[in-house]
C-alpha positions, 0 to 999 in steps of 0.5 A, a space after each residue: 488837413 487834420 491832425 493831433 498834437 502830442 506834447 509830454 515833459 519827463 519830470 515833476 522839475 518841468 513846468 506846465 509852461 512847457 506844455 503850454 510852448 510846446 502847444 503854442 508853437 504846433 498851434 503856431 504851425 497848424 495856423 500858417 499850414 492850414 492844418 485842423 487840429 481834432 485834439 490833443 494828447 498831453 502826458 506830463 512828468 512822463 520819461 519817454 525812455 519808453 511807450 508806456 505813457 497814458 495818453 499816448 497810448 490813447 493816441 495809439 489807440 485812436 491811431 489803430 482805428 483810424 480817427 488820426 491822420 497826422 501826429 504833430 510834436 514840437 520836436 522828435 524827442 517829445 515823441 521818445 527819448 530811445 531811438 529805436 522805438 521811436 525810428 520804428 513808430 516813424 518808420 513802420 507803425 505809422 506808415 502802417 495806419 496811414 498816419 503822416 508824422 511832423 516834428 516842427 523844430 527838427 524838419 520832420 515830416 514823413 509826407 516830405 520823405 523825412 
């Protein structure tokens, strides 16, 4: 299997470290679930109140056109903070491209029924 990671931190009071755990432990994961991962997507000091992040906008865009199968994040909010935005992209965007969606630390993953 392959996938992307995508790991953010909201404010210029986070460090780099959390980018690196939160790397780490989706690569941790990948290892033991024998998942290859393609690439990463990072954005940093980003609130995700909103979509309106530079890379994960890219990763949108990569998903559309069919060069993503799973989206890994080390926990649901990484993905987004408003939980109608981000139920709609579990629930409807990514089904619609095919893409399977896991949030390790929370037990999510869309191929498991959620």
């Amino acid at each position: 299997m392959k996938a992307v990671i995508y790991a953010r931190y909201s404010s210029d009071n986070q460090r780099e470290e959390s980018i690196e755990g939160q790397l780490r432990e989706c690569m941790a994961y990948c290892k033991k679930n024998d998942i290859t991962v393609l690439r990463t997507y990072i954005d940093r000091a980003m609130s995700a109140k909103t979509d309106h992040r530079p890379d994960f906008q890219r990763m949108m865009a990569n998903m559309e056109d069919g060069k993503i199968g799973i989206i890994i994040t080390k926990d649901l909010s990484r993905l987004g903070r408003n939980q109608l935005h981000t139920g709609l992209y579990i629930e409807e965007r990514f089904p619609q491209f095919g893409v399977r969606y896991i949030a390790i630390m929370d037990n999510i993953d869309t191929a498991k029924g959620i």
